[in-house]
N, C-alpha and C positions, 0 to 999 in steps of 0.2 A: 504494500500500500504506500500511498506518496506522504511523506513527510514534511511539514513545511521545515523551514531554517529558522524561523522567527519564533519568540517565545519566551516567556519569565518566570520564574519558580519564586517560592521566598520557602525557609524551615528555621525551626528556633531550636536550640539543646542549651541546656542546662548541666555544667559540672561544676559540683563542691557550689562554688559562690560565684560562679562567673556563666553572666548568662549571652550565648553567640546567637548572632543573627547571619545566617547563611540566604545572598540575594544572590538569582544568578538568570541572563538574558542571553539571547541570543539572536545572530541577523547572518544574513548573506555573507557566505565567503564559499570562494575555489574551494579549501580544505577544510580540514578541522584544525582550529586556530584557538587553544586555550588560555586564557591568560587571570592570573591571580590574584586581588588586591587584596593585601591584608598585613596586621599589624607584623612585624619583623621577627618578634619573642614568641609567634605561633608559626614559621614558616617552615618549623620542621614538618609538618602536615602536609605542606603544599603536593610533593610526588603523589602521596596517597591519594587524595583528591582529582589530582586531573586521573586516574584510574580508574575515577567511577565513573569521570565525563565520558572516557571513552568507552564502557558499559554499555549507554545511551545514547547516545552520539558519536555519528559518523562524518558531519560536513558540516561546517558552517563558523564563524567566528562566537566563542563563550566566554561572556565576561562574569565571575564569581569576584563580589563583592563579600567578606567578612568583616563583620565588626561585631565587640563586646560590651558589656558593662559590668561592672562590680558591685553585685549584691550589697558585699559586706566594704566597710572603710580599715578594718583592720587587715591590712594587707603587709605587714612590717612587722619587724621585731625590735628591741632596743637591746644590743650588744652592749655590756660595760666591761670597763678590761680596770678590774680592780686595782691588780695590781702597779698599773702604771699610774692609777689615781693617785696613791699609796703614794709613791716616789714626786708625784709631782707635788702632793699634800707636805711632804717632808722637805723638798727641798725649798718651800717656799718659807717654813718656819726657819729654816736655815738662813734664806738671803734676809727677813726680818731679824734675825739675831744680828749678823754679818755687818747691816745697814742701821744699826742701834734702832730698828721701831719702835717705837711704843708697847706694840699690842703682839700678840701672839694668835688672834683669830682668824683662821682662814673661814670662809664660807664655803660652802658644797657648790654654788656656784664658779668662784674662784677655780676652783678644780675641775669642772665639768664642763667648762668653755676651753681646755684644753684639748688641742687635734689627738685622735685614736680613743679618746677615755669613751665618751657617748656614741656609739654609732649605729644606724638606721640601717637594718637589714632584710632586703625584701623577702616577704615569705616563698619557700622555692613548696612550687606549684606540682601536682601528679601529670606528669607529661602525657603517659599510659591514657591517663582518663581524661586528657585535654583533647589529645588525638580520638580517642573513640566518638567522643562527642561530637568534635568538629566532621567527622566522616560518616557518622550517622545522620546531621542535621544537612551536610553536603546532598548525601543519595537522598534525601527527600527535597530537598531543595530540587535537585536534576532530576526525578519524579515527574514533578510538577509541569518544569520547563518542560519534560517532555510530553509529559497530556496534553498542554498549549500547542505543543509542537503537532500533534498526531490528530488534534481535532481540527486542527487551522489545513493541516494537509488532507484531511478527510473532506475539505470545502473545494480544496484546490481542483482534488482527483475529479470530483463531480462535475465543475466549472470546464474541465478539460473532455472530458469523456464527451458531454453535452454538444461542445466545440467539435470534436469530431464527426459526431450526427451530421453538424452541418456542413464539414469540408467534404463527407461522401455525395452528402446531398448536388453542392456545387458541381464535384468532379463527375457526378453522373449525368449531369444537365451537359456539361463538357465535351463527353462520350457521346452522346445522342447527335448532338449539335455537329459533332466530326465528323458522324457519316453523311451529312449531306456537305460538306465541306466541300471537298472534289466537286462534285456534281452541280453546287452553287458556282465553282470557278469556272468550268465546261461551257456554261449559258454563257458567263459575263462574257467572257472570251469569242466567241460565239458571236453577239452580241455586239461587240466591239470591236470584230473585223470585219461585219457587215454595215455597220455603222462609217467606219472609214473606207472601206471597199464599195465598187461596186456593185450593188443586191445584186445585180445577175452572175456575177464572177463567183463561179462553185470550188467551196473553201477546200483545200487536201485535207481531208480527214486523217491519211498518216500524218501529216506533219501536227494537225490538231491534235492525233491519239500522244503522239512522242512529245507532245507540250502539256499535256495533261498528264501524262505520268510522270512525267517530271516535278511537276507541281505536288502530285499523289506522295510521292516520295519524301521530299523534301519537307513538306505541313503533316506529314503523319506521326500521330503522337500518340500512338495507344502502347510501344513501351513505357511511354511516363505514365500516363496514367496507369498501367498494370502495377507497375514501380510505386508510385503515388497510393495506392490500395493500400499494398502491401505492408508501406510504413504505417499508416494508419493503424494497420490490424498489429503491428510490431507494436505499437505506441501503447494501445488499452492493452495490450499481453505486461506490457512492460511497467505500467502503471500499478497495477496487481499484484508485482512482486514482491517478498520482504525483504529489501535490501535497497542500499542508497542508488537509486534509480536516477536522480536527475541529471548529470552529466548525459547517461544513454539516451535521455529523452531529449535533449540538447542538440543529441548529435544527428536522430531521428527527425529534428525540426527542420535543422541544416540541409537535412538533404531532401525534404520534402521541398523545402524552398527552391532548391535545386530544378524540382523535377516542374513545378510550379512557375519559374523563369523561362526553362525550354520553354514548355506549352504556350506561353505569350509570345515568345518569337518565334515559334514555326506559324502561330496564329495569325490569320487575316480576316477573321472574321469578329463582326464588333461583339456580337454576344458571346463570344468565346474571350475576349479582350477584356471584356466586363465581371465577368465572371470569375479571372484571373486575377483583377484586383482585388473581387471579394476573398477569394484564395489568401492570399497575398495577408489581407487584412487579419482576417481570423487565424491565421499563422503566428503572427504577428502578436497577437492576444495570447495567444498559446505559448508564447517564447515568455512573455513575460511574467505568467504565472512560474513559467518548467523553472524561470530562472530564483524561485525561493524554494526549490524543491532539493532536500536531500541528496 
């Protein structure tokens, strides 16, 4: 079945005290094009993560947005390193002795605005259960984006099959139209050498038959149209498939457009001319959907 490339997920997880928010979209690309934003102290996760993209996804450019918040504010520890307090506590009754002070009181202050005594240490966090959570709330994230993905292609496939109806429709009016083709040339021709000749002067019918097979040859177009079918019945075979189909359907366009170009220049006939743009047209609508297709 045809997959669109476009599409958005969002998933929430929760570990310990840190709650993630896993957003993740996607749009048109050649390839599959993964890319990651998120904070720097989670990016051990990042590998794990594009593993699941490619899970469910095969084409297209995937932007995964991660962001956090913190439950809890106690996220820190306060380190004291006694003993160096100890020594700094000591040596300041020292320089007051040394420097005749007054006084002999140091404050806990005094001592705790020295570098290394107080320090601020961030709580280290379960990596294990940072990572599960972030790749849990990932695959439901990429879920999501992909339901978007597979209902918006479920709209596509329809939109296209539909289109098809009408390019046989066209190409059969085409068919019809070519058998009189020849035979419309035969009169005009006909017609136009009695026109500029003398009506009594009796036309060569060899040299007539050798100008109209000529003609026969050169404007006949029923391998394109045979051709022209055939992708058609390739295209809804191909649409149907489980697998990233829209490159093959791309290339099925191209050459339908191919076959589609002949037909207008071996064409001298206006309803066949007209008919060719409507071709043309509806191809055309078709290319632009194939082009969000998987």
């Amino acid at each position: 079945m045809a997959i669109s490339m476009t599409g958005y997920g969002r998933a929430e997880g929760l570990s310990e005290d840190i709650n993630f928010l896993i957003e993740s979209k996607s749009v048109n690309h050649r390839y599959l094009d993964i890319n990651i934003r998120m904070p720097k102290k989670f990016s051990f996760a990042e590998e794990e993560m594009k593993k699941i993209v490619k899970k469910y996804i095969k084409r297209g450019r995937v932007d995964l947005f991660v962001s956090y918040e913190k439950l809890k504010e106690e996220n820190f520890d306060i380190l004291l390193d006694l003993d160096l307090a100890d020594k700094y506590h000591k040596s300041l009754l020292k320089l007051g002795k040394e420097i005749n002070l007054k006084t002999d009181d140091v404050k806990i202050m005094d001592v705790a605005k020295f570098p290394e005594v107080v320090k601020l240490k961030e709580k280290e966090e379960n990596e294990d259960l940072i990572m599960n959570t972030i790749l849990e709330a990932t695959k439901q994230s990429i879920k999501k984006l992909f339901e978007m993905r597979a209902l918006e292609g479920k709209k596509l496939e329809e939109d296209i099959k539909l289109r098809c109806e009408t390019l046989k429709e066209y190409m059969e009016k085409i068919e019809k139209l070519s058998d009189t083709v020849v035979l419309d040339y035969k009169e005009k021709l006909e017609n136009r050498i009695k026109d500029i000749l003398d009506s009594n002067i009796e036309i060569d019918e060899n040299k007539m038959a050798h100008e109209v097979a000529f003609f026969a040859d050169r404007s006949n177009i029923t391998e394109e149209i045979v051709r022209f079918k055939s992708h058609i019945q390739q295209l809804q075979k191909t649409i149907d498939e489980d697998d990233a189909v829209g490159r093959k359907l791309d290339f099925l366009i191209q050459e339908m457009n191919r076959e589609v170009n002949t037909v207008g220049s071996k064409s001298s006939n206006l309803d066949i001319t007209n008919l060719v743009v409507n071709l043309k047209s509806e191809l055309e609508k078709i290319r632009e959907q194939i082009q969000n297709i998987e």
